[in-house]
C-alpha positions, 0 to 999 in steps of 0.5 A: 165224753165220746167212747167208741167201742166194739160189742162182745170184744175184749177191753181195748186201749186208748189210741192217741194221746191222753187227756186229763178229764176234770170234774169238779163241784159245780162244772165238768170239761168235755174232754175227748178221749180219743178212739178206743182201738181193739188189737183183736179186730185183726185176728188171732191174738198176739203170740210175742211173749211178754218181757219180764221186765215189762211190769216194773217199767210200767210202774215207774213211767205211771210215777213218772207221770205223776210226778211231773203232773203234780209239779205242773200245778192244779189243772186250769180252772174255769171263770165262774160264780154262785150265788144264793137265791130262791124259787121266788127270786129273779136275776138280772146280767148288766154290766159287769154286775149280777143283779138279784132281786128277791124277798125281803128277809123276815118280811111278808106281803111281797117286798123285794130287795135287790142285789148287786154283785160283781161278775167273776173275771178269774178262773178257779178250781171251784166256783167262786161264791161272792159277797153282795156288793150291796143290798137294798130294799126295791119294792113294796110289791110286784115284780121286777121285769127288767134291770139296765145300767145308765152310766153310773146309775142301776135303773130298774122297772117293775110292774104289778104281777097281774100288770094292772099297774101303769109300772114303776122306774127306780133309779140306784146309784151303781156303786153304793145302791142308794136309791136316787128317784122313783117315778111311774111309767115303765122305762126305755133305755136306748143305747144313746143312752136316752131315757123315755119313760111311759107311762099308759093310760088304763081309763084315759090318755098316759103319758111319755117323758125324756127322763134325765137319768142322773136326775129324773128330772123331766126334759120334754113330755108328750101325752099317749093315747090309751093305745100307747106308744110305738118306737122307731130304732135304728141300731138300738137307738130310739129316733122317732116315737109313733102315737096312734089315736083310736080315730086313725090320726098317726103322729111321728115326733123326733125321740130326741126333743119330742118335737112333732114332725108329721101327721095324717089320719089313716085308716088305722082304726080298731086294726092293728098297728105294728112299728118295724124298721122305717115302716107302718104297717097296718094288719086288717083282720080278718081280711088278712092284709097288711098296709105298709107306710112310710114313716117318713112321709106317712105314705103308702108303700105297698099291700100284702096278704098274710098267712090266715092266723098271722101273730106277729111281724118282725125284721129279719136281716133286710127282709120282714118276717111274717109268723103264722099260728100253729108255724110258718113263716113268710119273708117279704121284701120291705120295699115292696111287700113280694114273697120272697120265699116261704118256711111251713115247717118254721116256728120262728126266725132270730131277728139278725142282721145279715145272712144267714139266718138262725130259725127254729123248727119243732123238736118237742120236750121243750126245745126246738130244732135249730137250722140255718137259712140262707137269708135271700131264699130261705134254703136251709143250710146247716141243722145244729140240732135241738136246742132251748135258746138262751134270751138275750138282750139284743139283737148283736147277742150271741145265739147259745142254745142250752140242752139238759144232760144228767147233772146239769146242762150242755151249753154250745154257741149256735153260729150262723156264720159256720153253721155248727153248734160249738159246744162250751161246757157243761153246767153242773147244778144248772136246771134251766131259766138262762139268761145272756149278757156279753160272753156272761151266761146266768142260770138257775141252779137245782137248789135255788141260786144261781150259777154264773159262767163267761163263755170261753171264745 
């Protein structure tokens, strides 16, 4: 809520047109009052004499205004939901579903149940508070990381808390939660929808299996090496799965039948070995190198030296990012492994598609600054301020960034493309832990639940 006002000036009057601020349980609209003007700024103060009437007039047009404001209905409210839930619990966007997974009412030991219920698609005054759709019991032990939807099925991996298990997949039916299979491994959901389910080998090899997810029942199987698996994608679908033995030896083989389509030994042994976009890259430490291959032939394609304390390499637009410890980034060109340009005051850059880019900058007290990159360069374009960006679960997600403001958190749509911060709401109740899905926006509240919201467009 803006207010401008002068120090050591009588009380001035709203300029502009007045607007209703609403301010409910669980929500509060940003509301724009407009300037606050002073009719003493121009000097003496007025000398016309006051109507006698002027008083009652007031009176009746304040009526007036009331009058029409109640017949005009409730003011609108908003589309959003809050369900209960614990410190122990975790929540999962999907679909049109929220899914929550929590401890077992009257059970010790670790046993979670999993909660289904429906995102809300009205506005009301107030918040609405939903009925669970279902609720079933899901673990024996360990912890959800992850909740997908297959069609009609709710797929769900889970893992030891210490990860020291080779992980679990569960499958449920959407519409009633009946458990339908379970296997080992943890799942990969592509947006074909294909289903691969690894399953990594602590002592020895593991395993990786196309999973039919109606069924579970298994198409084709591939053993993995202790090291595990790499996958190719290509707008979020899984084309090629890339295995690489202790020894070097690099198999590609076609996600879609497991099929082997090439092979070559490289020097790849105790390196590391990293899968982005059509390329193999080989980081030697602590030589700081990178070999670039492709993976279509497994030949070489270039050499690059990297930052000393290189930590990870990602794609961002149609460059390769390359992140430093404690900051800085380099952006290479995929074809030919050059410089083309270099952030030292950078954290981090958004792995999107096109330019500009969203990177991040230090802030402090959590958060980060967020600044916009001309994608060919790197020049900084816009500065949308500090902010704790929002997970998502895609590339394609919109970037919102959330800040703390008293009685909850200020929530704003980060675009690259305008280079503004558009603020959305405030979410009343709301402490952090946000997750995004579509135009939904999940936190955890103050009290132990979760608050959901759509974000307006």
């Amino acid at each position: 809520m803006r207010r401008f006002c002068r120090a050591g000036t009588p009380p001035a009057r709203f300029a502009g047109r007045g607007r209703t601020a609403s301010d409910g349980k669980d929500g509060v609209a940003l509301i724009d009052l407009g300037e606050l003007r002073d009719e003493s700024a121009s000097g003496a103060p007025s000398r016309r004499p006051r109507p006698v009437g002027r008083p009652l007039r007031i009176v009746l047009v304040l009526a007036l205004v009331l009058a029409v404001s109640s017949g005009a209905g409730p003011a609108p409210g908003r589309v959003a939901a809050v369900v209960p839930g614990s410190s122990a619990a975790d929540a999962f966007l999907a679909g049109d579903r929220l899914y929550v997974a929590q401890p077992a009412e009257g059970v010790t030991g670790g046993s979670r149940d999993l909660l289904a219920y429906r995102l809300p698609d009205r506005a009301t005054a107030a918040p609405q508070r939903p009925a669970p759709l279902w609720r079933v019991p899901a673990l024996s032990s360990g912890r959800i990381w992850q909740v997908q939807l297959a069609g009609g099925a709710v797929l769900l991996s889970a893992a030891s808390f210490d990860g020291t298990d080779a992980g679990e997949t569960i499958v449920f039916d959407a519409d009633t939660g009946r458990a339908r299979w379970r296997q080992p491994g943890f799942a990969r959901l592509d947006a074909a929808g294909r289903l691969l389910v690894e399953t990594v080998g602590m002592d020895g090899p593991g395993t990786v299996r196309s999973v039919d997810p109606a069924t579970g029942r298994t198409l084709w199987s591939l053993p993995v090496p202790p090291e595990g698996a790499q996958y190719r994608l290509r707008d979020g679908v899984i084309e090629q799965l890339v295995l690489i033995t202790a020894g070097g030896a690099v198999a590609v083989h076609d996600a879609g039948t497991g099929a082997l389509l090439r092979r070559a030994d490289l020097p790849t042994a105790g390196q590391h070995v990293h899968v982005v976009g059509d390329l193999l890259l080989v980081v030697r430490r602590p030589a700081a190198l990178v070999t670039a291959y492709e993976l279509d032939g497994l030949r070489r394609r270039w050499e690059a030296s990297l930052p000393p304390l290189m930590v990870y390499l990602h794609p961002c637009g149609d460059l390769l990012c390359v992140a430093g410890e404690p900051g800085g980034i380099q952006a290479l060109d995929p074809a030919t492994g050059r410089v083309q340009w270099t952030g030292e005051r950078l954290t981090g850059v958004l792995p999107g598609r096109s330019s500009p880019l969203l990177a991040l900058t230090p802030a402090g007290a959590g958060a980060d600054r967020i600044v916009v990159l001309d994608m060919a360069t790197g020049r900084e374009l816009a500065d949308l301020g500090a902010w704790q960006l929002v997970p998502a679960r895609a590339v394609d997600e919109r970037a919102v960034g959330v800040r703390p403001v008293p009685g909850g958190l200020l929530v704003a749509e980060l675009n690259a493309a305008t280079g503004r911060a558009r603020g959305h709401d405030v979410l009343r109740g709301a402490s952090g832990d946000c997750q995004i899905g579509g135009d939904a926006l999940v936190c955890r509240r103050r009290d132990g639940g979760f608050g959901v919201w759509r974000l307006r467009d």
